[in-house]
C-alpha positions in Angstrom: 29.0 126.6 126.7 28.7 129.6 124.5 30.0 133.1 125.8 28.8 136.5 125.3 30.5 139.6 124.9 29.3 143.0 124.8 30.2 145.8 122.8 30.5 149.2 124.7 31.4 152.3 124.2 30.6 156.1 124.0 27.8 157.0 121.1 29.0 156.9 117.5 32.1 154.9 117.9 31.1 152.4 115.4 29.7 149.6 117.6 26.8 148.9 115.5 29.1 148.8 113.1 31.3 146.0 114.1 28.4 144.3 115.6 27.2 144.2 111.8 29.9 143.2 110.4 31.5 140.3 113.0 27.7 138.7 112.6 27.4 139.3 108.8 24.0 141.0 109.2 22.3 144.7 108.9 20.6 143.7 112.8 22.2 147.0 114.8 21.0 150.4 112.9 24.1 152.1 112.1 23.8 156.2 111.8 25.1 159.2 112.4 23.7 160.7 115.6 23.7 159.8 119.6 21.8 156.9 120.4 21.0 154.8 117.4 21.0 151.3 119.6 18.5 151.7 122.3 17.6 148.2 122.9 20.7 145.7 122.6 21.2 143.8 119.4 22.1 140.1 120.1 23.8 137.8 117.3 25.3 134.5 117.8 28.2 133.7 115.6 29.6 130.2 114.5 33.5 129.8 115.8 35.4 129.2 113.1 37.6 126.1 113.7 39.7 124.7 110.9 40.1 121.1 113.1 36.1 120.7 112.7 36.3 120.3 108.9 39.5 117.4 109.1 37.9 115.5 111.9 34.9 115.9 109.7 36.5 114.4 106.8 38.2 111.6 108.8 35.2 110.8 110.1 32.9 111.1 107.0 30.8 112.9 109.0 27.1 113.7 107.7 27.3 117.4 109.5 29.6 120.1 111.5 28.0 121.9 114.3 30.7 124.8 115.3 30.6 126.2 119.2 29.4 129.6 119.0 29.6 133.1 120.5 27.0 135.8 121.3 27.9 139.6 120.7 25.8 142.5 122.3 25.2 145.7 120.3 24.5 147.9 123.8 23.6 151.6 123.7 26.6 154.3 123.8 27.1 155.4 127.5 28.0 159.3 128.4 29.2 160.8 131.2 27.2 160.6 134.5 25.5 157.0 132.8 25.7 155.8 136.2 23.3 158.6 137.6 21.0 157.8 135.0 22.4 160.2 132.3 21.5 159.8 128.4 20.3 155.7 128.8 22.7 155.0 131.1 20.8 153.0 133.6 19.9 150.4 130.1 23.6 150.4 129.3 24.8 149.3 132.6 21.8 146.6 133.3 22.8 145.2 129.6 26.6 145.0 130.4 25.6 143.0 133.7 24.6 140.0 131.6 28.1 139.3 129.6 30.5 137.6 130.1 33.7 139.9 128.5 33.3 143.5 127.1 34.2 144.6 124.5 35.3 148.3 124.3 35.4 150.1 121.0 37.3 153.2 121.0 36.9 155.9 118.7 40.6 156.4 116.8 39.5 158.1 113.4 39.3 161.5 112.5 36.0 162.5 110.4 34.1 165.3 109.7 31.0 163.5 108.5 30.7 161.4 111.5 29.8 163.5 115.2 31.9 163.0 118.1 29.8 163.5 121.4 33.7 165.1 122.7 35.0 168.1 121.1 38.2 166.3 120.3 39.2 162.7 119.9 41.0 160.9 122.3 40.6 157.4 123.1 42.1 157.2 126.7 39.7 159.8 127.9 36.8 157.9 126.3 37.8 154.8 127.9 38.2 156.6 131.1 34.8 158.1 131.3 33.5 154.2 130.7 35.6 152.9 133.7 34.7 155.3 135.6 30.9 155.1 135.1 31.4 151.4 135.5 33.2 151.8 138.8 30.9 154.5 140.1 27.4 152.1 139.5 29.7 149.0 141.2 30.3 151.4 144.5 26.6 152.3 144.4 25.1 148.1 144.7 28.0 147.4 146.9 27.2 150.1 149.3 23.5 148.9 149.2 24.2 145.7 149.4 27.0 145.9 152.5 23.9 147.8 154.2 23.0 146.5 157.5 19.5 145.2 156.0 21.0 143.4 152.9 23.9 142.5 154.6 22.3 139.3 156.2 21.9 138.1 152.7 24.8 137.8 151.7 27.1 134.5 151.6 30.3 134.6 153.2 32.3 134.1 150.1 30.7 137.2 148.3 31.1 139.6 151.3 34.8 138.8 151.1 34.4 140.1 147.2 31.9 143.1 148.0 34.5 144.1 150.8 37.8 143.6 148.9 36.0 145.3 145.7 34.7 148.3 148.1 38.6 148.7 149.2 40.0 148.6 146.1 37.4 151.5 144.5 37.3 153.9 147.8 41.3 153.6 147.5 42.2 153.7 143.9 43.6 150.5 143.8 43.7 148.0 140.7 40.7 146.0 141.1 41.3 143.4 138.7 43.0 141.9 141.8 40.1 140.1 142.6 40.5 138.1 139.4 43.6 136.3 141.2 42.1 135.5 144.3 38.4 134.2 143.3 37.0 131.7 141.1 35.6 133.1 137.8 32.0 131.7 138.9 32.1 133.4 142.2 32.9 136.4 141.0 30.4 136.2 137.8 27.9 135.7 140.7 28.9 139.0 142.4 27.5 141.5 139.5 30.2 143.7 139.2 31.0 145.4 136.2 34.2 146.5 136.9 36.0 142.7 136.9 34.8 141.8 133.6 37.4 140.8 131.4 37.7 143.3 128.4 39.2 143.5 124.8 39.8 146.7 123.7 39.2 147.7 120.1 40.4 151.0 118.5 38.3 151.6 115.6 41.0 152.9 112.7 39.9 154.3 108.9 41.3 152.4 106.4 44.7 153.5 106.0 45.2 153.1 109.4 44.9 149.6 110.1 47.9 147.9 109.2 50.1 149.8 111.2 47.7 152.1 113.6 48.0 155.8 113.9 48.4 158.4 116.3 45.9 157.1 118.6 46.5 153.8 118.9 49.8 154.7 119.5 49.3 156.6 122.5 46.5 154.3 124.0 49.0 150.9 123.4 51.4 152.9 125.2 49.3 153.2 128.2 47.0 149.8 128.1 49.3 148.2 126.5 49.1 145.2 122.8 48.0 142.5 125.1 44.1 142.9 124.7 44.1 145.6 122.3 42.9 145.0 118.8 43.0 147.9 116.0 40.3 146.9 113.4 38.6 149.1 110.9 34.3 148.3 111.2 34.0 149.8 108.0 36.3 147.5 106.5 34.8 144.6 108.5 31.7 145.2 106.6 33.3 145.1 103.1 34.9 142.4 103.8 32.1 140.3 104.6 29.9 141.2 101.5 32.2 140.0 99.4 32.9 136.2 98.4 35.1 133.9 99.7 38.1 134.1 97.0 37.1 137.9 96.5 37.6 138.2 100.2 40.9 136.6 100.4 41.9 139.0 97.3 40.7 142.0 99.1 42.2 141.6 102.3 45.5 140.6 100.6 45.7 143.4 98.9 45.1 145.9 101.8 47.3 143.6 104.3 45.0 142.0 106.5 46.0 138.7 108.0 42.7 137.9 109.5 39.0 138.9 109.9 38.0 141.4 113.4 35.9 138.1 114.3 38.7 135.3 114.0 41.1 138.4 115.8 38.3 139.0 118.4 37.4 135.3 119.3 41.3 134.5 120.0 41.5 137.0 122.7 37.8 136.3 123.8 39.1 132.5 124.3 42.5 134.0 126.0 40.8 136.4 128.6 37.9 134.1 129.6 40.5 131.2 129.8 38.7 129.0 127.5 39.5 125.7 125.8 37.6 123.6 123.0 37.6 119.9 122.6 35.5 117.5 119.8 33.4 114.8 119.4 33.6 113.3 116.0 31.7 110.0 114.2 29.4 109.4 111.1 26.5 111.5 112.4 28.7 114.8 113.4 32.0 116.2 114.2 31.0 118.8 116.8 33.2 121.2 118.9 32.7 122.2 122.8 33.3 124.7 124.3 34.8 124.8 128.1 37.3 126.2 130.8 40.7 125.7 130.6 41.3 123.2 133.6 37.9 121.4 133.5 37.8 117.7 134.4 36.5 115.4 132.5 33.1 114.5 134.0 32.2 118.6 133.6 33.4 118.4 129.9 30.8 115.8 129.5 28.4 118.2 131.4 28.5 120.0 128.3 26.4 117.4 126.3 24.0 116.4 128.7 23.7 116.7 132.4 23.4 112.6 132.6 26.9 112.6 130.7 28.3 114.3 134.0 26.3 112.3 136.7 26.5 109.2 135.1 30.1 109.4 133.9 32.2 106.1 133.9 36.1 107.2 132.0 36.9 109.1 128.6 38.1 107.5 125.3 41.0 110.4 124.4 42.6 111.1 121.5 44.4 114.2 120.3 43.3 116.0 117.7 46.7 115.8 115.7 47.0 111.2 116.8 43.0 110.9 115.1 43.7 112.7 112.4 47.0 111.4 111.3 45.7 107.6 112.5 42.2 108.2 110.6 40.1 108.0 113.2 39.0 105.9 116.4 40.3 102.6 115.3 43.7 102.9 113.9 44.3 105.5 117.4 43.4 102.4 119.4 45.6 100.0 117.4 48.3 102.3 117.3 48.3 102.9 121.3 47.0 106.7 120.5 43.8 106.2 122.3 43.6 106.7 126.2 40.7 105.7 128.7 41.0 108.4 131.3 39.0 108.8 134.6 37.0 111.7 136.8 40.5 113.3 137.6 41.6 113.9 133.9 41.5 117.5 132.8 40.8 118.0 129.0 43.2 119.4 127.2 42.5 121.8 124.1 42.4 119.7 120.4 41.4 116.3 122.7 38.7 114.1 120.7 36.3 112.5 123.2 33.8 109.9 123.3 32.3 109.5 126.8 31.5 106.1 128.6 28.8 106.7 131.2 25.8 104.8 133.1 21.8 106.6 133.0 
């Protein structure tokens, strides 16, 4: 599986921007005025994985395919987006189909580049997105709790309309609903509000080892878990430049890693998200999957027959196959396991799946 997150935010925040820049590409038009993405920019990016290139070697394989991930480039949203304001009705459609969202928050000062708000101030910004998302979720539950939409409706989403309908008429948290529904159920359910979210604060260059004044005061009210401060215009220069110019370069201004590698790790986090391999002479591959999934689903991944047809699991970890070089020396060393329908993967495992057709 391949997730997709989108990039939100009010106009002019940078999102085009970072959207270049995490998929190496001049895709999104990036300018200074309200409105630049109309239509959403999509690019799928490779997951870096350093495992995939020592499998690779161990297994002298002839290619590497990485998992990937989509990013959305989706129009800036204003105030009253959910009554159709500025292209509000597009942005909210677009953010529908992702599965995190990502919310840039303007955290720079600059003359040169407009503000649609007299002043900056992340929390309000993030605010008037909540609150736009929250205000089109209570509009489609509403319609669909309606006496003629009601009937159909399945049980299990009427208890998430209901609950969700609660939550927003009484200012409660809604990301309750996260704890007491399975991520597919409430994927099903449309709601914007649920979705998990990274937030990025979008810092000039002297800001971004150590934040500023903004970041400061939105960390102290969201909080470091899913907050990210990266600099788009220094995302962009980083990946013109080449490899051991890019290492130089981000030494030298203090950067540990990339916006991408910083954004996938809390993408993986938030959406509870594990990988495993297949490696032998053809490819070394990595898959992406839930944390928790059983066996039989992880092979679901490769090919529907691999799930219906599945018979047990040859399992190795990814530290036992490298350090035994491979399949053979982890079966004569006792590294190599032959697990059945209940296992559930485990990040780093090395599979090969037995299974009838």
């Amino acid at each position: 599986m391949s997730f997709k997150c989108g990039i939100v935010g009010l106009p002019n925040v940078g999102k085009s921007t970072l959207f270049n820049a995490l998929t190496n590409s001049s895709k999104a038009q990036a300018a200074n005025f309200p409105f630049c993405t109309i239509d959403p920019n999509v690019g799928i990016v490779a997951v870096p994985d350093k495992r995939l290139e020592n499998l690779s070697k161990v297994s002298k394989s002839k290619k590497i395919i990485n998992t990937t991930i989509s990013f959305v480039d989706i129009a800036g949203l204003v105030k009253g987006a959910s009554k159709g304001e500025g292209l509000g009705n597009k942005f909210l459609s677009h953010i529908r189909e992702v599965d995190a969202i990502i919310h840039m928050i303007r955290c720079f000062d600059s003359d040169d580049i407009q503000n649609v708000n007299p002043t900056v101030d992340p929390i309000r910004d993030i605010e008037i997105i909540e609150t736009e998302m929250m205000l089109a979720d209570l509009e489609s539950i509403q319609k669909r709790l309606e006496k003629s939409n009601k009937k159909n409706v399945d049980e299990e989403q009427l208890k998430i309309l209901e609950l969700a309908l609660d939550c927003i008429n009484n200012d409660k948290d809604i990301s309750i609903l996260n704890t007491q529904f399975e991520n597919k159920l409430l994927n099903q359910s449309g709601l914007l509000s649920i979705k998990p979210k990274i937030f990025v604060c979008n810092v000039d260059e002297q800001s971004v080892q150590n934040g500023n004044k903004y970041t400061k005061n939105f960390i102290d009210k969201f909080g470091e878990e899913n907050t990210l401060i990266v600099s788009a215009d220094i995302e962009n220069q980083i990946n013109e430049l080449e490899s051991e110019e890019r290492k130089n370069y981000m030494k030298m201004i203090g950067l540990k890693e990339t916006g991408l590698n910083m954004l996938i790790q809390k993408g993986y986090k938030i959406l509870d998200l594990d990988t495993y391999f297949t490696s032998g002479p053809e490819e070394t591959r990595a898959w992406t999957i839930q944390k928790n999934c059983t066996a039989p689903k992880a092979a679901g991944e490769i090919h529907t027959d691999f799930e219906k047809g599945f018979i047990r699991a040859e399992t190795v970890s990814y530290e036992d196959f490298v350090q035994n070089e491979g399949w053979v020396n982890s079966k004569i060393n006792g590294k190599l396991r032959l697990e059945g329908k209940d296992y559930i993967v485990k990040d780093g495992d090395v599979l090969n799946f037995r299974f009838n057709t």
